[in-house]
C-alpha positions in Angstrom: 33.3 -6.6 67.6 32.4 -9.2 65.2 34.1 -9.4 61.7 32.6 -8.3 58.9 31.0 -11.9 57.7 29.6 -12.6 60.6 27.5 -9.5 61.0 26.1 -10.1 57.1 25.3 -14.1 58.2 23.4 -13.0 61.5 21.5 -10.4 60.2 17.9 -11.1 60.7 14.9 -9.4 57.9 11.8 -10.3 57.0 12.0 -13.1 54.6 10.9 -11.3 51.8 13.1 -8.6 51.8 16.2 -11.0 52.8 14.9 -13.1 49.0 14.8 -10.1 47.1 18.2 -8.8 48.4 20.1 -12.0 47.4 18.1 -11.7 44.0 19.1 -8.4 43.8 22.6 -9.0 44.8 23.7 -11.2 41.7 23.7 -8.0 39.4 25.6 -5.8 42.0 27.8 -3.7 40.4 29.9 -1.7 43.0 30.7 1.1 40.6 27.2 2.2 40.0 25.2 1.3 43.3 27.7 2.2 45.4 28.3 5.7 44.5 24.4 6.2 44.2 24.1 5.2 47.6 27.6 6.5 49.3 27.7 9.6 47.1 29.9 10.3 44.3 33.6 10.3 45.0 36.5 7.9 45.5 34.9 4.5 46.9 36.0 3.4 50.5 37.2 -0.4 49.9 34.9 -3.0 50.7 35.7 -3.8 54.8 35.0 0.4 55.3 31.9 0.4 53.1 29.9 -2.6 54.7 30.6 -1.6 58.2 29.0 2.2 56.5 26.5 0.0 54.5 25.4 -1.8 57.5 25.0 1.2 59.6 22.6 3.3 57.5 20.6 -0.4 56.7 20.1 -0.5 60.8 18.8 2.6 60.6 16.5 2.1 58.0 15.2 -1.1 59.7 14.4 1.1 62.7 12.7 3.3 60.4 10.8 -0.2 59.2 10.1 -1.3 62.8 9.0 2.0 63.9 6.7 2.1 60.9 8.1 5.6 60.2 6.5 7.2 57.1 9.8 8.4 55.8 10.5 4.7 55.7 11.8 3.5 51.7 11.1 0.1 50.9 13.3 0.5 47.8 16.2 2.1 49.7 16.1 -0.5 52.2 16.1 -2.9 49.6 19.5 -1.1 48.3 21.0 -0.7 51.8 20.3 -4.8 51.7 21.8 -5.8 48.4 24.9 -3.9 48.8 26.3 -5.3 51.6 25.6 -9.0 49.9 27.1 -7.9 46.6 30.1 -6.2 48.7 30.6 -9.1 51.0 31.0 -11.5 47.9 34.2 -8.9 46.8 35.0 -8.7 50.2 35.5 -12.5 50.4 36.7 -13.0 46.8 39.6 -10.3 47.3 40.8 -12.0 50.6 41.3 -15.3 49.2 42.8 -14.2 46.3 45.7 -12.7 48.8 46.1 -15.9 49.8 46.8 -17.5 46.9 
């Protein structure tokens, strides 16, 4: 299985969506966009919730392909800026255990 980094750096959208999730991803704020998206709770730590993060966005891409009419621009927009925003915690908490 590939790590987690590489599945963020190969994943393919349409440009305009993949622009307005890094946009999007500069005001991430794990506390309040993850729980709307996870559901309210105890948050799983960022290696569990982008490999959850990056499931449900596959399946809203399908929806996208498929041009399913339950298909949510906006929360495939959300399932695309929080694995960007967690990735950059994801990465900042790993090399700050090895410092």
């Amino acid at each position: 299985m590939q790590d987690l980094m590489t599945m963020i750096a190969t994943l393919r959208r349409p440009r305009m969506l993949a622009r307005t999730a890094k946009f999007g991803a500069r005001d991430y704020n794990r506390d309040r966009h993850l729980q709307r998206i996870l559901g309210y709770g105890s948050l799983p730590g960022s290696g569990q919730a982008l490999l959850r993060l990056m499931e449900m966005e596959k399946e809203v891409n399908e929806q996208r392909k498929e041009e399913d009419a339950a298909y949510s621009l906006v929360r495939h927009l959300d399932l695309l800026i929080a694995p960007l925003g967690e990735a950059q915690l994801y990465q900042a908490n790993r090399a700050s255990a090895f410092q």
